[in-house]
VOGU-3710 file (C-alpha; in Angstrom, 3 decimals, decimal comma):
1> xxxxxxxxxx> 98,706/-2,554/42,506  96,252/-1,054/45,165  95,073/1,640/42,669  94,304/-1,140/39,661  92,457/-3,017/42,347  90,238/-0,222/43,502  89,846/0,157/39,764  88,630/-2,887/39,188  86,644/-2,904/42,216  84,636/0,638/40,960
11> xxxxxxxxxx> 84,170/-0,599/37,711  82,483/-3,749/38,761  80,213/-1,394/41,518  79,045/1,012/38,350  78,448/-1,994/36,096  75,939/-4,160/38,733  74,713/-0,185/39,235  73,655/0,215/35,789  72,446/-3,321/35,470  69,943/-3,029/38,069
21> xxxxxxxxxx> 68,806/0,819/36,985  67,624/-1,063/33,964  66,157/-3,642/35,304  64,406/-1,355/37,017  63,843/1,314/35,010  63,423/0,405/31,523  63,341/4,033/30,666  66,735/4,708/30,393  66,934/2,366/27,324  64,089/4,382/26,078
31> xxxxxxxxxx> 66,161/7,666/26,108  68,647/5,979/23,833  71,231/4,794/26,190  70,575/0,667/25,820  69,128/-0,529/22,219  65,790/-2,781/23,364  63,320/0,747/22,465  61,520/-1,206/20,007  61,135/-4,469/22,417  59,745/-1,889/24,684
41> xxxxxxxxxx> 57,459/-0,335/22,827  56,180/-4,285/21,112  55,601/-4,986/24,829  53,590/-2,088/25,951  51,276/-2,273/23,310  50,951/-6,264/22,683  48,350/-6,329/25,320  45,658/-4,378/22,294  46,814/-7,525/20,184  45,599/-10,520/22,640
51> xxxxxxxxxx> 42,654/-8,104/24,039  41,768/-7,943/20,102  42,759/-10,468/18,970  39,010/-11,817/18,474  36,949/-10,716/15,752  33,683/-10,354/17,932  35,156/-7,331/19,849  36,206/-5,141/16,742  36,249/-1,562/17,288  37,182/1,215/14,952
61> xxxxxxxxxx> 37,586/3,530/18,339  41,647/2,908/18,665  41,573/5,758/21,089  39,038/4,109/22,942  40,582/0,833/22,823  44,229/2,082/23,636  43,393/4,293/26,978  44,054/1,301/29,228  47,672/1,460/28,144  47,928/4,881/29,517
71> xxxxxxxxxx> 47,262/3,703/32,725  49,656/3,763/35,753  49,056/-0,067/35,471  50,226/-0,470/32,363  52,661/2,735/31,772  54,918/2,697/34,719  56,201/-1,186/34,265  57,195/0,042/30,780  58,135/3,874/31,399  58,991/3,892/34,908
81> xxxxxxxxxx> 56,534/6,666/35,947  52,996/7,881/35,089  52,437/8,804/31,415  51,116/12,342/32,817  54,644/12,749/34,432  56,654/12,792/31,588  58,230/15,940/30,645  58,219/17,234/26,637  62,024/16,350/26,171  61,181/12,803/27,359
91> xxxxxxxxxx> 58,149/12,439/25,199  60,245/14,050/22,540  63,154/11,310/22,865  60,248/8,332/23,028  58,627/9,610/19,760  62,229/9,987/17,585  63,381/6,591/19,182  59,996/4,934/18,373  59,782/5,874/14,896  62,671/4,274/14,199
101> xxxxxxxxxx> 61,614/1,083/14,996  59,357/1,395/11,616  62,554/1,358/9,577  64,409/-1,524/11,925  63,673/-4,684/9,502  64,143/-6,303/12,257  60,473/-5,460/13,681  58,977/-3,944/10,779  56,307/-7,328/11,200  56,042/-7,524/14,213
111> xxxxxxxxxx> 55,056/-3,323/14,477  52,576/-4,053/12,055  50,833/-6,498/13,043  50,192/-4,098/15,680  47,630/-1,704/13,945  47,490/0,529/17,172  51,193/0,987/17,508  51,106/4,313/14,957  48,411/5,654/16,699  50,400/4,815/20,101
121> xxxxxxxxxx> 53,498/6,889/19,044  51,208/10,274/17,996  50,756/10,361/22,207  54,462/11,584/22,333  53,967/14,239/19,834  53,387/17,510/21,371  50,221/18,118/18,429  47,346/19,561/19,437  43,967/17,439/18,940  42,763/13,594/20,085
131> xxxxxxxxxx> 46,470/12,104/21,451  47,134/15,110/22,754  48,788/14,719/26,387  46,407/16,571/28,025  44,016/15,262/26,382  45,016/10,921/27,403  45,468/12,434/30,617  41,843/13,460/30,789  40,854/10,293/28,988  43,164/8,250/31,806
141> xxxxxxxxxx> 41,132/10,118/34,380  37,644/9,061/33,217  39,106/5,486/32,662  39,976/5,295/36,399  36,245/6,466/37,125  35,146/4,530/35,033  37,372/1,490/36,232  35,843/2,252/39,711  32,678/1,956/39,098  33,417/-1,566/37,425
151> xxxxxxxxxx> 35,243/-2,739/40,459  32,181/-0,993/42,895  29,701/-3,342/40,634  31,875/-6,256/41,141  32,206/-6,257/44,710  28,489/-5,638/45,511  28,035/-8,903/42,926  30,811/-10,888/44,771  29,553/-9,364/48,337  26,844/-10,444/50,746
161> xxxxxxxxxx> 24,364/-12,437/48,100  21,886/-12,096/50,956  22,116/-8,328/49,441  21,404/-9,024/45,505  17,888/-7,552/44,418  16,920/-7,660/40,980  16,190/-3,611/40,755  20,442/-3,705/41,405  20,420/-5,872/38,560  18,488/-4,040/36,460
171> xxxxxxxxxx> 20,528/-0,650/37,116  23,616/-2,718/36,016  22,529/-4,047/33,097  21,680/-0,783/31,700  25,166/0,355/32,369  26,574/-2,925/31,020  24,412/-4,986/28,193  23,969/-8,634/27,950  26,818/-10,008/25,989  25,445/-13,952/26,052
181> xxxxxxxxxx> 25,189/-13,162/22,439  27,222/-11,026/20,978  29,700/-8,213/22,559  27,604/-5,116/22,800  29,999/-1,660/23,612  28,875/-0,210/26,747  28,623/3,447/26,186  29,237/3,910/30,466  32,341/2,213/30,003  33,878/3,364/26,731
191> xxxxxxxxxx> 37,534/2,955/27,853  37,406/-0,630/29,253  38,081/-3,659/27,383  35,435/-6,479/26,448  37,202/-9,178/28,464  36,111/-7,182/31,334  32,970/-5,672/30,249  31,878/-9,498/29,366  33,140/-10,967/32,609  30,949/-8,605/34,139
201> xxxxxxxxxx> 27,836/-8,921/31,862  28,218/-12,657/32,692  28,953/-11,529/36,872  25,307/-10,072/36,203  23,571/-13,087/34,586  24,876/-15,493/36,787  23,695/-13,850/39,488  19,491/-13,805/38,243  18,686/-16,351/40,479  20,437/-14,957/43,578
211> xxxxxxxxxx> 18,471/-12,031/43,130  15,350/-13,935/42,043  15,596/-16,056/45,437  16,424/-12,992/47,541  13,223/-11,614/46,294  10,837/-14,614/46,709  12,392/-14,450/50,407  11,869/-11,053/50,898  8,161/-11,161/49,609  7,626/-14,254/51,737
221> xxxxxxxxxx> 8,868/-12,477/54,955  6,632/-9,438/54,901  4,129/-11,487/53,933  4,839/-13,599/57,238  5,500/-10,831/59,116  1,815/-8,842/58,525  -1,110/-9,316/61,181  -3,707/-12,075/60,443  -6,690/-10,663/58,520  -8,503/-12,371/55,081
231> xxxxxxxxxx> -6,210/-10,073/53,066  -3,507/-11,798/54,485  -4,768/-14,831/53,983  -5,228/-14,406/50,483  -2,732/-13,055/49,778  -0,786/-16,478/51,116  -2,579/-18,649/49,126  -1,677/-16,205/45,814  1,541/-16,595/46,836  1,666/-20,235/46,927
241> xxxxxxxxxx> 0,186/-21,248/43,738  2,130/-18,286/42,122  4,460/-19,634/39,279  6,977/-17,256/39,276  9,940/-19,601/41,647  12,361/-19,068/38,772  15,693/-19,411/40,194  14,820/-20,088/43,840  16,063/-23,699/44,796  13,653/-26,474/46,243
251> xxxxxxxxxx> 15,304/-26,051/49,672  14,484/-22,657/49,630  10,941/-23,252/48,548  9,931/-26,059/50,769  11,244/-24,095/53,451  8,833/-21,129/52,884  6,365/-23,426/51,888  6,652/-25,057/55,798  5,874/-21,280/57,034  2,956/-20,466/54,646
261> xxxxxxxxxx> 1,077/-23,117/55,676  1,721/-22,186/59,556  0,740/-18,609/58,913  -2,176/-19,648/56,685  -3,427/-21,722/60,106  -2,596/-19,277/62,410  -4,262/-16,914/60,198  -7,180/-19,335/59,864  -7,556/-19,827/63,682  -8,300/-16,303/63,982
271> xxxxxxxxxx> -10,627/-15,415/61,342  -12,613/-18,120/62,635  -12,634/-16,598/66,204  -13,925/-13,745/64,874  -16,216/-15,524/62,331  -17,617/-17,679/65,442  -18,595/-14,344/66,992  -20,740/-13,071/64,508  -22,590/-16,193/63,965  -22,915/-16,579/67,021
281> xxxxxxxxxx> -24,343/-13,143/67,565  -27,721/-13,537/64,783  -31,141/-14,181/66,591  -33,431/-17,343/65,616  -36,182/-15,485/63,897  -37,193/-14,684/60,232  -34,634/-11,862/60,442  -32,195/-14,154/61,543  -32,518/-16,627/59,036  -31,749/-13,669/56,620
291> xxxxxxxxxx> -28,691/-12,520/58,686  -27,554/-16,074/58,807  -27,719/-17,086/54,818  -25,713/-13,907/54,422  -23,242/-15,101/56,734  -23,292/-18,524/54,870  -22,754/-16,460/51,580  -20,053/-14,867/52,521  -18,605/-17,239/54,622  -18,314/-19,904/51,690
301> xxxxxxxxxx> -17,382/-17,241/49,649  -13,899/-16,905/51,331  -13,393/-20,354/53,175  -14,940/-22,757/51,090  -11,380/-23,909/49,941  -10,400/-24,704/53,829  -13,025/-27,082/54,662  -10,225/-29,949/55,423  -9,277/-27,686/58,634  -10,920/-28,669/61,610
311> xxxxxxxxxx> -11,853/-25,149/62,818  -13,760/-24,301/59,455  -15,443/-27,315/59,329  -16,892/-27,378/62,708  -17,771/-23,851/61,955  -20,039/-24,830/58,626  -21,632/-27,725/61,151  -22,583/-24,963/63,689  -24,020/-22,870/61,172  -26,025/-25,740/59,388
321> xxxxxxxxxx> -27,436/-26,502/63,356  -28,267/-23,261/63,683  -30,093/-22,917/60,541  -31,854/-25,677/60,979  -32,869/-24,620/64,709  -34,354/-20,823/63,668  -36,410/-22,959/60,270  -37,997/-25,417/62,772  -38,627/-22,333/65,359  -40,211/-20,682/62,310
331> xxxxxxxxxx> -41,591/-23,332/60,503  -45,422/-22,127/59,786  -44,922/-18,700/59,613  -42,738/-19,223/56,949  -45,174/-21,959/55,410  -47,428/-19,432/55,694  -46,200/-17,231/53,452  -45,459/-20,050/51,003  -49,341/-20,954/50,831  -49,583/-16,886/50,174
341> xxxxxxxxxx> -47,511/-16,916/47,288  -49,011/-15,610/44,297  -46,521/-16,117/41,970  -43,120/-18,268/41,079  -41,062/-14,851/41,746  -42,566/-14,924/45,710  -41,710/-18,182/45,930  -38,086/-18,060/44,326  -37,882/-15,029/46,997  -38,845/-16,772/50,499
351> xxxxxxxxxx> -36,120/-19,681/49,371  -33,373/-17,407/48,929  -34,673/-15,622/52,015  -35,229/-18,739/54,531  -33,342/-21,930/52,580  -30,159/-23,123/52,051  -29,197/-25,980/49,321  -25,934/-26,765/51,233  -27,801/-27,816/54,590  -29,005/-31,199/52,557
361> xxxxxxxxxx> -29,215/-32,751/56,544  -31,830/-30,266/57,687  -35,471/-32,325/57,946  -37,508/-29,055/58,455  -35,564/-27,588/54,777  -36,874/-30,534/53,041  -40,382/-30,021/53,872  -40,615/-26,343/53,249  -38,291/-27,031/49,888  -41,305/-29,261/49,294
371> xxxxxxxxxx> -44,398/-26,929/50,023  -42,677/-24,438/47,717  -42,104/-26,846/44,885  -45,946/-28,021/45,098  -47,006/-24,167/45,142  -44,867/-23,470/42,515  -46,592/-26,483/40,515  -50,270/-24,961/41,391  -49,656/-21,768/40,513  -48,300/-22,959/36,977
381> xxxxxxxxxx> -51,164/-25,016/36,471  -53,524/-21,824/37,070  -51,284/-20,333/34,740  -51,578/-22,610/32,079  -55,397/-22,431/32,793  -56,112/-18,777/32,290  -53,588/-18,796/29,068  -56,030/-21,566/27,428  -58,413/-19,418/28,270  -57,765/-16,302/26,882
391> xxxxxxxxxx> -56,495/-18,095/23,790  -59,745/-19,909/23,321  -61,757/-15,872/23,793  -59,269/-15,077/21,270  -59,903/-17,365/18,589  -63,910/-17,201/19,136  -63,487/-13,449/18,561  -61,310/-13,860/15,523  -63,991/-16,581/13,784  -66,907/-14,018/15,141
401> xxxxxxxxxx> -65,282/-11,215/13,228  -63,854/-13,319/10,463  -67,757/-14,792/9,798  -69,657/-11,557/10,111  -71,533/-10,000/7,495  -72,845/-6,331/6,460  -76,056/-5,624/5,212  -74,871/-4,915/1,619  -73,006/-8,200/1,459  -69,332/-5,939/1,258
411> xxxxxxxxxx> -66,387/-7,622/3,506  -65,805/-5,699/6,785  -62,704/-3,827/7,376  -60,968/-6,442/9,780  -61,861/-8,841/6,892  -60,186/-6,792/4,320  -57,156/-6,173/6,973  -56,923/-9,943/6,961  -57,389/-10,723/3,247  -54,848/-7,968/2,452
421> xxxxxxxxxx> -52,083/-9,479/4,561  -53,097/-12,810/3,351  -52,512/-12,153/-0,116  -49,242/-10,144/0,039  -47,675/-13,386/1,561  -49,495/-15,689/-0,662  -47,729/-13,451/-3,823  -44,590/-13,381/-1,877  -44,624/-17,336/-2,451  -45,006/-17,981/1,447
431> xxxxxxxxxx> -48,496/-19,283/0,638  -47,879/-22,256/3,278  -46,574/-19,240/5,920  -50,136/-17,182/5,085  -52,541/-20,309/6,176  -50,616/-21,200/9,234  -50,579/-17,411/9,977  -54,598/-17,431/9,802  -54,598/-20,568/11,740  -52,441/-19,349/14,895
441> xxxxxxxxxx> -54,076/-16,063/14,913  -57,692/-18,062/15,166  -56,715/-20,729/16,938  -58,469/-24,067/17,652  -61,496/-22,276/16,866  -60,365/-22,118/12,719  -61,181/-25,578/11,907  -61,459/-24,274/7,785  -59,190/-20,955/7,231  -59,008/-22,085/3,200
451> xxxxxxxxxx> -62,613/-22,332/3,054  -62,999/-19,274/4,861  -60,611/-17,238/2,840  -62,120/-19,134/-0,442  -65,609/-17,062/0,883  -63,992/-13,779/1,378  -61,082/-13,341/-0,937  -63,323/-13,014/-3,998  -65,346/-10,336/-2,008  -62,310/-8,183/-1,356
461> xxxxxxxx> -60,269/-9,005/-4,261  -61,748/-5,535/-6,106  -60,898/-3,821/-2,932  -57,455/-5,128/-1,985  -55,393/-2,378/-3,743  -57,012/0,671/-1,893  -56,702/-0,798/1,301  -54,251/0,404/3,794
//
């Protein structure tokens, strides 16, 4: 009775045993000693058929595709060690069992369905060439390299976002393209699967505008950060009315906004310390009145859009009392000069020189603006004068040699020059071109060019042809 109890009691210790060895370590059954080889083998490779399973990410590369499954990830749950630890006699026992499973009716479908599954089987044949062992071994290795990388990318996306730049993004977007469209293979990462490569093309997309806002930060802080000068201050107000705020929130904006326009008055503050000190530094003579429209030149050159801050616009109303202190100081030498001018150029010179549009308030401006518009008038009208002039000389000279005669009654050669060029525009049909010709060229003086030409075309009509 003891003996068929400790039996019983043995039996029941190797049975729970071998239960949980299988549980455990499927790969007994795989060796031939249970009967679920097949379910085994439909189970390690469904994974291809869901990853797949989607037109869009249709690959002709099944050893590409199929690597993952080599993986301790995916091999040990199914084999019960790495796929590089097996020995020959246990990939020789996996390939027999397997290839039964192609004449088992029972999963005939279900193996093909499974495409991959034939090509699975060939990495348990000792045949040299692609599913060679050593060969998914080295393919396994590059996958976890590969795999590393992916999860190295990931974190750094998922990490401090204080720590996104867009030259990161760039990098990983050539190793993995955008797949917003369609799935694009990433040569990098040959042996991964899309689900992952596209998780991570989207990782990359979604996280444009953390990089975009990281960089309108980091421009705006070295911006901040660099001593006041008018490069600087420039170089502000580029940055405010620049457009490109794509991806940077309003919170974000208005807050760098807020320190702009401190910096920009800060900056401002100081310029116009230093701007104060030059004007401030040019004498109240001729020379001075130079210096200080140059200062006005430039000065409204690079402020003129600041005016609404107090500091520049009490420094425009010290320059405009200033100005308007040196042209009352030199008030008739300068009017002087004006009454010296002998031409519109002189003039145009001393009120670039001594004037200044912008100081509309200045009393002493107004009167020399004056004197130099009345000079400017007189020495037009003298202008005017000696032109009348010399075109009245002209046209006397042009009727004197026009009227003259010889003593043997033949046309002179001015008059033949005339009658020539008369008659070549008359026979080019511009006969109405031809009189008013004669009449500018003799001016108020020709009171009859016809009858004139009626005298002396006759005369040189013989002539005409041998004239040059």
């Amino acid at each position: 009775m003891k003996l068929l109890t400790l039996k019983i009691l043995l039996f029941t210790l190797a049975t729970a045993f071998c239960t949980f060895s299988y549980a455990q370590h499927p790969v007994i059954d795989m060796l031939g000693v249970g009967g679920g080889k097949c379910e085994t083998l439909l189970n390690w490779a469904q994974p291809i058929q869901l990853e797949f399973s989607d037109r869009k990410y249709y690959s002709r590369d099944v050893f590409a595709k199929t690597i993952t499954l080599f993986t301790d990830e995916y091999f040990v749950s199914h084999f019960g060690k790495p796929y590089a630890e097996l020995s020959k006699g246990e990939r020789k026992k996996y390939l027999k069992g397997f290839t039964g499973c192609f004449r088992n009716r029972k999963y005939i479908a279900q193996m093909n369905a499974i495409p991959e599954v034939r090509n699975l089987i060939q990495a348990f044949n000792e045949v040299p060439g692609q599913w060679s062992s050593d060969n998914i071994t080295q393919a396994v290795g590059e996958y976890e390299v590969q795999w590393n990388q992916y999860q190295d990318i990931k974190a750094y996306l998922n990490g401090d976002q204080s720590m996104i730049t867009q030259s990161k993004l760039n990098e990983f977007r050539r190793l993995v393209p955008d797949m917003s469209r369609r799935y694009v293979p990433s040569r990098v990462f040959k042996y991964l699967w899309p689900s992952k490569l596209v998780e991570l093309s989207d990782l990359i997309t979604q996280k444009q505008a953390v990089a975009q806002e990281n960089e309108y930060k980091i421009l705006a802080e070295q911006l901040l950060a660099r001593p006041n000068s008018l490069q600087v201050l420039r170089e502000l107000n580029s940055f405010e009315n620049s457009r490109n705020r794509q991806g940077v929130s309003q919170q974000v904006q208005q807050d760098i906004h807020t320190r702009i326009k401190v910096k920009e008055k800060e900056t401002l503050i100081a310029l116009m310390q230093q701007e104060s000190t030059k004007l401030n530094g040019i004498m109240g003579n001729t020379q001075g009145l130079v210096e200080l429209n140059s200062w006005f030149n430039n000065f409204q050159n690079n402020y003129r859009n600041y005016q609404n801050l107090s500091q520049v616009n009490n420094l425009y109303q010290t320059y405009y009392l200033k100005h308007e202190s040196a042209l009352a100081r030199n008030k008739s030498l300068i009017s002087s000069q004006i009454a010296k001018a002998a031409s519109q150029e002189e003039l145009n010179l001393l009120r670039g020189r001594y004037l200044n549009s912008n100081n509309q308030q200045s009393l002493t401006q107004l009167q020399l603006s004056t004197q130099i518009k009345s000079k400017g008038a007189e020495l037009q009208a003298i202008k005017d004068q000696k032109a009348r002039m010399v075109s009245q000389q002209q046209a006397e000279e042009f009727q004197r040699k026009l009227t003259a005669t010889t003593d043997t009654g033949e046309p002179t050669e001015f008059q033949m020059k005339v009658a020539y060029e008369f008659q070549v525009n008359a026979k080019n049909g511009d006969y109405e071109r031809a009189m008013a010709q004669m009449e500018q060229a003799g001016g108020g003086a020709m009171k009859d060019a016809t009858a004139l030409m009626r005298l002396i075309m006759p005369k040189t009509e013989t002539r005409v042809n041998s004239f040059e």
